[in-house]
C-alpha positions as CSV (number, residue, x, y, z in Angstrom):
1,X,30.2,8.0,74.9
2,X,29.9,11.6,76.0
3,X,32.4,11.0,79.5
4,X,35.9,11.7,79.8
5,X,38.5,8.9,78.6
6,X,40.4,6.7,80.9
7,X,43.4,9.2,82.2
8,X,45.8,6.5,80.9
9,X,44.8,7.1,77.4
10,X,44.9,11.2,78.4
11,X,47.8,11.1,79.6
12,X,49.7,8.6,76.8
13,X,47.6,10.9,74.0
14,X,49.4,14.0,75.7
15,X,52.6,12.8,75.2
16,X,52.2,11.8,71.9
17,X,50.1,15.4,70.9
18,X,53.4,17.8,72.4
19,X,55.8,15.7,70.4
20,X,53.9,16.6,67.3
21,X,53.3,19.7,68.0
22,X,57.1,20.4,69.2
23,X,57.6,18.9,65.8
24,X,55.6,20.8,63.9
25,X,56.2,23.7,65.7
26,X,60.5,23.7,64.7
27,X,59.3,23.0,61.1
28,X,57.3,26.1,61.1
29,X,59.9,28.0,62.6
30,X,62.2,27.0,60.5
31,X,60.3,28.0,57.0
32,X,59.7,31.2,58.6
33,X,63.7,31.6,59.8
34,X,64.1,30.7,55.7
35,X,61.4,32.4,54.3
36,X,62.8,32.5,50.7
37,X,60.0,30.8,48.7
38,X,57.0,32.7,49.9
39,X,54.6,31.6,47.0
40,X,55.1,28.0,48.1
41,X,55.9,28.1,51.8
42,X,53.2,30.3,52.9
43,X,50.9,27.6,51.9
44,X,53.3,24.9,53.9
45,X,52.8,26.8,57.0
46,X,49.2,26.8,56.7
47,X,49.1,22.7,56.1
48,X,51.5,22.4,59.1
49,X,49.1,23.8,61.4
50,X,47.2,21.1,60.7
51,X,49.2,19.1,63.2
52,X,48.3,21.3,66.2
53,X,44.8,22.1,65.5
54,X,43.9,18.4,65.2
55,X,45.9,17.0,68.2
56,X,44.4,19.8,70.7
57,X,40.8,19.5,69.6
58,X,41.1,16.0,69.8
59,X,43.0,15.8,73.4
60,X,40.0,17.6,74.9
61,X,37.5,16.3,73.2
62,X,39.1,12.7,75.1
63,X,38.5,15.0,78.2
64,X,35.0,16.2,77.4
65,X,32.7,15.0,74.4
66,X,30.4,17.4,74.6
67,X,32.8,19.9,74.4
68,X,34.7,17.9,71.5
69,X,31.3,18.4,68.9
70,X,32.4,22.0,68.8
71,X,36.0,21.8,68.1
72,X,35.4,19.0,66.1
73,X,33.4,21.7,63.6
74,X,36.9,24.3,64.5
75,X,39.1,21.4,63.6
76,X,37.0,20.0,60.1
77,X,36.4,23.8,58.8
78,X,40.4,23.8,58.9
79,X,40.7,21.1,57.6
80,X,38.6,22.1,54.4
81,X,40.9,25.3,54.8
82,X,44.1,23.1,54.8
83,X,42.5,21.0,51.4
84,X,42.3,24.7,49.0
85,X,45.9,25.6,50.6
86,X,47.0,22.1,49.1
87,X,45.4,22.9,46.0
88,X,46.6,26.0,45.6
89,X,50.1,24.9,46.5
90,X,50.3,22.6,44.1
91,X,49.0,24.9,41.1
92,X,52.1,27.0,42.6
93,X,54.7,24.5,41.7
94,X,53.3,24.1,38.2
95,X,53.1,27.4,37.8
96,X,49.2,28.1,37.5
97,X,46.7,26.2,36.4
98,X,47.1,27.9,32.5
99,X,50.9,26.4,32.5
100,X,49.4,22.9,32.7
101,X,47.2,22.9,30.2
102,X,50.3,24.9,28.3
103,X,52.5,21.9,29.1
104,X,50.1,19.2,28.6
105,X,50.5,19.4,24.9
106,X,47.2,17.3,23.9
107,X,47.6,14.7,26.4
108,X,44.5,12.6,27.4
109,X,43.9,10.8,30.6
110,X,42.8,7.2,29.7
111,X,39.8,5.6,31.6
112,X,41.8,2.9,33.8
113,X,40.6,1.1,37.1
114,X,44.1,1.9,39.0
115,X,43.1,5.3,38.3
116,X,38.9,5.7,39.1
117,X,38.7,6.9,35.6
118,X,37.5,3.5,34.2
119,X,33.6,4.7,33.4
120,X,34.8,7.9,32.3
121,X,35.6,8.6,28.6
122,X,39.5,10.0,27.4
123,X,40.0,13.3,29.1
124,X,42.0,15.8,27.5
125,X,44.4,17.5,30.1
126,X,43.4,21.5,29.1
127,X,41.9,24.4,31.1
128,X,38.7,22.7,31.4
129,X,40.3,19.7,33.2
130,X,42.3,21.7,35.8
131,X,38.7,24.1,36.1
132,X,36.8,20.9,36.7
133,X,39.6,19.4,39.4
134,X,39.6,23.0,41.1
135,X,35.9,23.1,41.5
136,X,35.7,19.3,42.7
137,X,38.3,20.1,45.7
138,X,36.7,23.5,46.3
139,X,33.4,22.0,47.0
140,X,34.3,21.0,50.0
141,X,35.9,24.2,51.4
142,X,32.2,25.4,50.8
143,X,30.3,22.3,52.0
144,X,31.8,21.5,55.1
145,X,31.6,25.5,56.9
146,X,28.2,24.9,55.7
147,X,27.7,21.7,57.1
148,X,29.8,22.7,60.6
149,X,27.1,25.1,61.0
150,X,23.8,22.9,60.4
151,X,25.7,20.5,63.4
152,X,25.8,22.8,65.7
153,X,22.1,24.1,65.1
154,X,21.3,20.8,64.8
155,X,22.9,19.7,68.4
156,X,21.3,22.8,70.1
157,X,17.9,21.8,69.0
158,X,18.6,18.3,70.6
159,X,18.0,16.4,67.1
160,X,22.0,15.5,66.4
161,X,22.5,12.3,67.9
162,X,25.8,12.5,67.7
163,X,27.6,9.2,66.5
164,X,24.0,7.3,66.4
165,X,22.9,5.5,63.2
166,X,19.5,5.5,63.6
167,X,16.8,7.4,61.4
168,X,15.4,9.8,63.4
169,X,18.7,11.9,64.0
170,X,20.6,14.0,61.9
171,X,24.0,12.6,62.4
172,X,23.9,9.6,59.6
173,X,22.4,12.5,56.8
174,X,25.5,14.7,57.6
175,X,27.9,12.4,58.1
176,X,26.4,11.2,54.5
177,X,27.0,14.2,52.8
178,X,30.2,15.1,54.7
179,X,31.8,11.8,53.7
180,X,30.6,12.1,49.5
181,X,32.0,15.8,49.6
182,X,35.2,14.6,50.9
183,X,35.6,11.8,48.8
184,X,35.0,13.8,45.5
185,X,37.4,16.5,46.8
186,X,40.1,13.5,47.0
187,X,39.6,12.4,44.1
188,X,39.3,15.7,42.2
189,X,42.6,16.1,43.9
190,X,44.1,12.6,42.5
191,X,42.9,13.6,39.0
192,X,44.8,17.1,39.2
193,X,47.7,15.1,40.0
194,X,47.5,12.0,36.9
195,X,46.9,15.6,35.0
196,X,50.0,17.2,36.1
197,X,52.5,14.9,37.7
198,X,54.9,15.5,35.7
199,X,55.0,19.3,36.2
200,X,54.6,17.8,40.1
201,X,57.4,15.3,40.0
202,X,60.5,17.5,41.0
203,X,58.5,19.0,44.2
């Protein structure tokens, strides 16, 4: 649907879009107002403004879909901004990625269905694990500009089809690749923590 929403839904939305943004907005002040920890809170800040970014660009794209595809590509290039701020505030409470494989003292992940590891052989927790988990969330930080891009050429030339499943439009081919690059940038992420949750476990 490419028209505005019902204004009952625009107007309950709003409500609920200032409250988090009033929210967020007192939390950021208040890590700026204490400002003590700036390896780890300037990365904090950054995930906070999360909140804002993704309620506005989705308030008017209730108002206007066609004007939603582009902050849609605003709001998912942050978004893959906010994932390597997450990454690299968690290699900030551990103390670097060299600490972990320091701390890890020979350790080895175990293949285990709870985990996702359960076709993958015993991986040792050293440099190359934490290397390997870094480039699996990075990916995406490099996919999706890429991808943000390709949508809006791809809308311009009229060959999108925005939200469409069908084969002659680009929109289930992105969404593909969109969707796998998020998913192994998750679980890159899950892995980094099973590798260094203990290190994680007082933050």
């Amino acid at each position: 649907a490419t028209g505005p929403a019902p204004p009952s839904m625009v107007s309950s939305s709003g409500a609920f879009i200032s409250s988090s943004c009033i929210s967020t907005r007192l939390q950021i002040f208040t890590h700026l107002a204490h400002y003590t920890q700036p390896a780890h809170q300037r990365y904090i800040i950054r995930i906070l403004f999360m909140v804002p970014v993704y309620a506005v660009c989705s308030w008017i794209s209730l108002l206007d879909r066609n004007a939603g595809i582009y902050l849609d590509t605003v709001r998912d290039c942050y978004e893959s901004w906010v994932i390597y701020n997450f990454l690299a505030l968690c290699l900030a409470y551990v103390g670097g990625a060299g600490n972990v494989a320091n701390r890890a003292d020979g350790r080895e992940m175990l293949p285990s269905w709870g985990h996702g590891t359960c076709c993958l052989p015993p991986l040792a927790v050293d440099g190359g694990y934490v290397k390997a988990c870094k480039r699996g969330a990075l990916q995406f930080v490099i996919i999706k500009p890429i991808l943000a891009a390709l949508t809006l050429t791809l809308v311009w030339a009229n060959v999108y089809g925005d939200q469409e499943f069908k084969p002659n439009v680009a929109y289930p081919y992105v969404a593909f690749i969109y969707n796998v690059s998020y998913t192994v940038a998750l679980y890159a992420l899950l892995l980094f923590y099973l590798g260094a949750r203990d290190l994680l476990e007082p933050f």
